[in-house]
Structures are given as C-alpha cells and as structure tokens.
VEXROZA-380872 format. One record per atom (N, C-alpha, C, CB): residue number from 1; atom name; x, y, z. Coordinates in nm, 4 decimals. Glycine has a CB too. Example, Ala and Ser with C-alpha at 12.3 -4.5 7.8 and 13.67 -1.06 7.14 Angstrom:
2
NODE 1 N 1.3190 -0.5690 0.7800
NODE 1 CA 1.2300 -0.4500 0.7800
NODE 1 C 1.3200 -0.3300 0.7800
NODE 1 CB 1.1308 -0.4473 0.9046
NODE 2 N 1.2850 -0.2250 0.7080
NODE 2 CA 1.3670 -0.1060 0.7140
NODE 2 C 1.2900 0.0030 0.7870
NODE 2 CB 1.4084 -0.0598 0.5725
REM end
This chain:
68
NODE 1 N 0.0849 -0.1174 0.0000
NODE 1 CA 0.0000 0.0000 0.0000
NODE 1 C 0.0898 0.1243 0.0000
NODE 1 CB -0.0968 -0.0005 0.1229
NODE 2 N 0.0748 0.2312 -0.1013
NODE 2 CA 0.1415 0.3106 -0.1053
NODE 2 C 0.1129 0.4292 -0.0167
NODE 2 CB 0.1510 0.3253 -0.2149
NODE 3 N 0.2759 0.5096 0.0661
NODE 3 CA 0.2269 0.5496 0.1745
NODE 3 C 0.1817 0.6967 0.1581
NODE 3 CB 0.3202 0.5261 0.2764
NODE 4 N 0.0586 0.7153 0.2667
NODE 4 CA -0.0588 0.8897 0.2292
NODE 4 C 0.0279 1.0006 0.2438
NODE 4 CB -0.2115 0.9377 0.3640
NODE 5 N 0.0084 1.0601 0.1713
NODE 5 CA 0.0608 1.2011 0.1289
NODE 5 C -0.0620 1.2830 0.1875
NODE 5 CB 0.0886 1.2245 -0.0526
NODE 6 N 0.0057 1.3799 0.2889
NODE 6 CA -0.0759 1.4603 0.3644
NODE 6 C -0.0740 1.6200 0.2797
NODE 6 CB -0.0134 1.4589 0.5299
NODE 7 N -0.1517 1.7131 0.2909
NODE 7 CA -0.1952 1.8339 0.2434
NODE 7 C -0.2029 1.9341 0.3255
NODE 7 CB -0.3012 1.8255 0.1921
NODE 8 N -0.1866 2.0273 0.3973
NODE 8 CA -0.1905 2.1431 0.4691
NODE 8 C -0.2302 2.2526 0.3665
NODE 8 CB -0.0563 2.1685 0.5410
NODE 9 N -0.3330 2.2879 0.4264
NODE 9 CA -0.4406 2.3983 0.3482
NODE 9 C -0.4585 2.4932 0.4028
NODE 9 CB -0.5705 2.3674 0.3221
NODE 10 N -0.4040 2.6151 0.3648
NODE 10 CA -0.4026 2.7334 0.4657
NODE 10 C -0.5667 2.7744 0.4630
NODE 10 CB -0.2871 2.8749 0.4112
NODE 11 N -0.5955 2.8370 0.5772
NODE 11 CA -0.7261 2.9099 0.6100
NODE 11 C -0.6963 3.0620 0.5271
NODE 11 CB -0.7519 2.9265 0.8019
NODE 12 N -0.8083 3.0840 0.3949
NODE 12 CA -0.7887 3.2322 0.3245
NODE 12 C -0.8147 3.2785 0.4387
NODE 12 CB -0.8811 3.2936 0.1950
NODE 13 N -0.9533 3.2644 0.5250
NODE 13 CA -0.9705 3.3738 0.5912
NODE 13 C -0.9215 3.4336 0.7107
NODE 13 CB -1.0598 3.3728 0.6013
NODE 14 N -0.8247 3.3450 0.7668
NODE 14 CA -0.7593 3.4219 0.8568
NODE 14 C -0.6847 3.5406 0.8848
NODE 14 CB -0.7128 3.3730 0.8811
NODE 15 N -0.6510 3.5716 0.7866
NODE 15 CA -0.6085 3.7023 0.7975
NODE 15 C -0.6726 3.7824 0.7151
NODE 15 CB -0.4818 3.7168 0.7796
NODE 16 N -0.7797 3.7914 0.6527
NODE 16 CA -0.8591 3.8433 0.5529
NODE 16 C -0.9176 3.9578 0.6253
NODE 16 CB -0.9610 3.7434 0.4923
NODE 17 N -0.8288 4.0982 0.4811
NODE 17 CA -0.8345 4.2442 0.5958
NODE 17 C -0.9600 4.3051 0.5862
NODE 17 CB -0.7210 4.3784 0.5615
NODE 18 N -1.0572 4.2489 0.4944
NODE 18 CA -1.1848 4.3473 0.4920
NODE 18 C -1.3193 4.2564 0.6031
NODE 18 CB -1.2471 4.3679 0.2859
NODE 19 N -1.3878 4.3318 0.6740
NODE 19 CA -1.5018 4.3052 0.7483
NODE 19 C -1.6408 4.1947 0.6914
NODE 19 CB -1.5479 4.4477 0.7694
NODE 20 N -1.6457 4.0959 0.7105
NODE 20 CA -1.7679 4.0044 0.6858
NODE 20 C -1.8441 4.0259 0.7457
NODE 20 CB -1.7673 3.8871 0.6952
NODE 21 N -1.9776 4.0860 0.7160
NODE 21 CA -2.1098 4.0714 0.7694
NODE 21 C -2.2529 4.0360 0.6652
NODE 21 CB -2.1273 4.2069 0.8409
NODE 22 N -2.2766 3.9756 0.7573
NODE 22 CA -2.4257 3.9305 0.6570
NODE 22 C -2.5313 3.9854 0.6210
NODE 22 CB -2.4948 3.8446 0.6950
NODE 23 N -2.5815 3.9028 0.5236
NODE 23 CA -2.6736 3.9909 0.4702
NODE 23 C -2.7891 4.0448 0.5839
NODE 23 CB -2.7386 3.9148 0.3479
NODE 24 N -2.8718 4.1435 0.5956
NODE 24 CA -2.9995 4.1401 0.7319
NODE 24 C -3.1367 4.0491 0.6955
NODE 24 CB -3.0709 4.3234 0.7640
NODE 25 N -3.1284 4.0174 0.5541
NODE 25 CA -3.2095 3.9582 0.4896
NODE 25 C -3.2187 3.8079 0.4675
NODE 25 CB -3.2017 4.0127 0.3970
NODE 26 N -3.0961 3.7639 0.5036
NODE 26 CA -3.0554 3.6350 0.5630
NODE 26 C -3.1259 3.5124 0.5540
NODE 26 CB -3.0433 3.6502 0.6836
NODE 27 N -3.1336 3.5633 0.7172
NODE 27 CA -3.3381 3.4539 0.7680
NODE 27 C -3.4332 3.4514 0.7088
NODE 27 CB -3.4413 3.4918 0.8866
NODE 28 N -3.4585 3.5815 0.6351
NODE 28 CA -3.6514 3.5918 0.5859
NODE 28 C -3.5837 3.4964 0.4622
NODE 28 CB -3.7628 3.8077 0.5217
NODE 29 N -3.4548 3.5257 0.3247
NODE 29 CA -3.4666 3.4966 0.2518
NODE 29 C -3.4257 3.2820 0.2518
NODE 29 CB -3.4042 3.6134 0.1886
NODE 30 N -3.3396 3.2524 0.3493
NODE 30 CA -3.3055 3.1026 0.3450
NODE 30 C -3.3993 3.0313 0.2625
NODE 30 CB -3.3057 3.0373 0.4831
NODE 31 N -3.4780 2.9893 0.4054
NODE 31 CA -3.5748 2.9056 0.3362
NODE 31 C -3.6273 2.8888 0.1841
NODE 31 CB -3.6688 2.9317 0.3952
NODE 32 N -3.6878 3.0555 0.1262
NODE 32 CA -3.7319 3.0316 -0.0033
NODE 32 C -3.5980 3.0003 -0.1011
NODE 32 CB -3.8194 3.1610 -0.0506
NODE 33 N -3.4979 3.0016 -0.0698
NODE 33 CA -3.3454 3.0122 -0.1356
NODE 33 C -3.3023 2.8625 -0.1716
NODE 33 CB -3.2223 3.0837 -0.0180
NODE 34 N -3.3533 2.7695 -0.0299
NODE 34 CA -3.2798 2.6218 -0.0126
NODE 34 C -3.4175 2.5482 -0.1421
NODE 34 CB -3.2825 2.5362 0.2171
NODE 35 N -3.5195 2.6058 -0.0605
NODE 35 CA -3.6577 2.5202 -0.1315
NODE 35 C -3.6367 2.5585 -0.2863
NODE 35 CB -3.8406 2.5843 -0.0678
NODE 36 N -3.6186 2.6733 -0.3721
NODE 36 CA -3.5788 2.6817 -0.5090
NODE 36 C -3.4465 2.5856 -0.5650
NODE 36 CB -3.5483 2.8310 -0.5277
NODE 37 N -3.3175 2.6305 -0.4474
NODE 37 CA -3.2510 2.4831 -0.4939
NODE 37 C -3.2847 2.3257 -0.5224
NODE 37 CB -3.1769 2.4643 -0.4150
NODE 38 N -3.3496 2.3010 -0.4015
NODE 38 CA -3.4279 2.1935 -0.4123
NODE 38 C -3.5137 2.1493 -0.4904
NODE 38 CB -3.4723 2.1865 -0.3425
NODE 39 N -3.5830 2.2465 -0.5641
NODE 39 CA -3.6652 2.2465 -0.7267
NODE 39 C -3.6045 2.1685 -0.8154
NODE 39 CB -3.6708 2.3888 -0.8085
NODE 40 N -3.5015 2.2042 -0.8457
NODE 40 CA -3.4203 2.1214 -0.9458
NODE 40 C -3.4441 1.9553 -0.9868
NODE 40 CB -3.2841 2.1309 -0.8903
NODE 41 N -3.4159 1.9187 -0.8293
NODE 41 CA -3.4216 1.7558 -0.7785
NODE 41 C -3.2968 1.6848 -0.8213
NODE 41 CB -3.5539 1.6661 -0.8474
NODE 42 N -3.1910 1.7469 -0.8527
NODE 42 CA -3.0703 1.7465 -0.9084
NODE 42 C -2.9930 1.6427 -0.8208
NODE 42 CB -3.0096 1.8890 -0.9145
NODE 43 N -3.0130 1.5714 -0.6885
NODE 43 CA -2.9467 1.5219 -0.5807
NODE 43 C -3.0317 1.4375 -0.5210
NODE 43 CB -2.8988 1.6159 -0.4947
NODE 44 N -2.9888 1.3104 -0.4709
NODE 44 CA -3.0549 1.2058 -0.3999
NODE 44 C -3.0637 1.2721 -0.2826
NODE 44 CB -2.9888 1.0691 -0.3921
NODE 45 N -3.1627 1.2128 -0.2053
NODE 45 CA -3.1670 1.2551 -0.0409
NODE 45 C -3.0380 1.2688 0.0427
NODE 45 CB -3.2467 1.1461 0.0394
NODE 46 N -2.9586 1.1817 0.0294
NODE 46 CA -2.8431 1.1410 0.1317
NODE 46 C -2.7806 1.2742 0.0611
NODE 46 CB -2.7486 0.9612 0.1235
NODE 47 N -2.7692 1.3020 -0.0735
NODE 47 CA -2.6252 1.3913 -0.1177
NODE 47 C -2.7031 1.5224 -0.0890
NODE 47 CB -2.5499 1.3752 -0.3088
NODE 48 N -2.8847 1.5373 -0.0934
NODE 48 CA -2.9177 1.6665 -0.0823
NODE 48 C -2.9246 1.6772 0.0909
NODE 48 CB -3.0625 1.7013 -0.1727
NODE 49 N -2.9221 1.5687 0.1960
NODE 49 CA -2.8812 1.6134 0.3383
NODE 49 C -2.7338 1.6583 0.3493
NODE 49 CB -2.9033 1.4950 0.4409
NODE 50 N -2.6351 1.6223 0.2463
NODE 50 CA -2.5123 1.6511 0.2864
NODE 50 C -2.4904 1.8176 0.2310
NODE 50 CB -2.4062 1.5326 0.2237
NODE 51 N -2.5580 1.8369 0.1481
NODE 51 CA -2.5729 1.9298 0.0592
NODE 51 C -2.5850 2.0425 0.1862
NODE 51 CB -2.7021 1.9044 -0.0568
NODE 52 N -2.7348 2.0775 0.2239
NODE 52 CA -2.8026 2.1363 0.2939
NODE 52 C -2.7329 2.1418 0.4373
NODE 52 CB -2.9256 2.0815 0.2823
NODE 53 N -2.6603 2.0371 0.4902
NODE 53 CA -2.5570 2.0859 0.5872
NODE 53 C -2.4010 2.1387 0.5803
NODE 53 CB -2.5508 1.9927 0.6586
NODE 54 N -2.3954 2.1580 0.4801
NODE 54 CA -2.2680 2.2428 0.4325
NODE 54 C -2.3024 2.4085 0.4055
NODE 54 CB -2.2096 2.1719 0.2801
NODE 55 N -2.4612 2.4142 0.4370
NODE 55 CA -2.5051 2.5732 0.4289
NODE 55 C -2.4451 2.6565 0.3243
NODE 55 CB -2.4694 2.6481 0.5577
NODE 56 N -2.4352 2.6447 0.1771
NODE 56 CA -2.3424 2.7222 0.0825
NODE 56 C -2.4302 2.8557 0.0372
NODE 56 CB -2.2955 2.6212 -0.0586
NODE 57 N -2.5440 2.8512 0.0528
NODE 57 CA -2.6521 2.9853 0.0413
NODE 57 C -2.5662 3.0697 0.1399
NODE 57 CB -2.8425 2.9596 0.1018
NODE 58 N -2.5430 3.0338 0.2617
NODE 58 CA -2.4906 3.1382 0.3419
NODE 58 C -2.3863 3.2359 0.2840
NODE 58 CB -2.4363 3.0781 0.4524
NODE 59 N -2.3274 3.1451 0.1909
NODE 59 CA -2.1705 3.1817 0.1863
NODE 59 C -2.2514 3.3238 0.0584
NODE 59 CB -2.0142 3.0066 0.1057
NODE 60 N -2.3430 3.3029 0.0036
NODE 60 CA -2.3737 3.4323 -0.0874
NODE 60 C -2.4795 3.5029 -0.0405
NODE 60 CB -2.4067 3.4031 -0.2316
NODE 61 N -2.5139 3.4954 0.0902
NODE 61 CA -2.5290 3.6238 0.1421
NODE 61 C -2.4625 3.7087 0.2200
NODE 61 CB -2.6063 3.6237 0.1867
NODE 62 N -2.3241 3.6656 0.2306
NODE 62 CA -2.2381 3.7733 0.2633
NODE 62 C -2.1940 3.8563 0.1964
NODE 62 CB -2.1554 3.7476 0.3040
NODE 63 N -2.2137 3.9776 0.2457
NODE 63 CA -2.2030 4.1382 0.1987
NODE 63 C -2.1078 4.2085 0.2201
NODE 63 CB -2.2877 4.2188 0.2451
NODE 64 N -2.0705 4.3164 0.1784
NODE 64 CA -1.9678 4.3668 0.2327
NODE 64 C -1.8259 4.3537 0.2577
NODE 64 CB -1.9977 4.3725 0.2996
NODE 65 N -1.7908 4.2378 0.1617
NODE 65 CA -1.6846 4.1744 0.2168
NODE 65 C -1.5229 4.2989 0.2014
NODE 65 CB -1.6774 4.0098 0.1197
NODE 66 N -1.5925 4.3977 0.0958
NODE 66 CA -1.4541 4.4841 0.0648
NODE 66 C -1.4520 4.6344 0.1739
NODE 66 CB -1.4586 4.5403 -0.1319
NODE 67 N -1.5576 4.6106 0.2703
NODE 67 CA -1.5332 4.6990 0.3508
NODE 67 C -1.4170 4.7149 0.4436
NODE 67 CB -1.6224 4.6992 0.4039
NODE 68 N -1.4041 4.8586 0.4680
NODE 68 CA -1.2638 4.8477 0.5677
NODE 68 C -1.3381 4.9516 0.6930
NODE 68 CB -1.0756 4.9310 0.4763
REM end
C-alpha cells in the first residue's frame, strides 16, 4: 500500500483584511433560497442532506466583504 501524502491547506480567511457581515435579509430569505434549490431535484436525499448541511446559500449572502 502506497504510503498517504498529507496536504496542509491554509485558512484564506484568517487574515482576511476586509469586514464580513451578513446579509440582514438572511433569515426571511433562506428558506425560499434552499426550497428553489431543491426544485431542481438534481441530488438524492443522502447527497441533498449533505448538501443542505454544508449551508453554501450562506456563503452568498455575505455582503460587504470589501469593507474596511
């Protein structure tokens, strides 16, 4: 068995100089956001639970990211 080759992956955001805050619209909009993804039907259950706990909607309602 050939032996694992490990990877060290720096964190972008740790030192990332501009301010993250979210959208205020957030909460009201999720739900209708996940349920339109879910329209598709593009994903079995198991891959659309893995899907839906990786939260990636979140990641595009962050705003602001070039503020200082």
């Amino acid at each position: 068995m050939p032996a694992l080759t490990q990877f060290r992956l720096p964190d972008p955001l740790a030192q990332w100089p501009w301010a993250r805050k979210l959208n205020p619209h957030y909460a009201e909009i999720r739900p209708e956001s996940e349920a339109w993804l879910r329209s598709f039907e593009t994903l079995d259950d198991k891959s659309q639970r893995s899907f839906d706990r990786c939260n990636f909607g979140k990641y595009l309602f962050l705003i602001r990211l070039f503020d200082r």
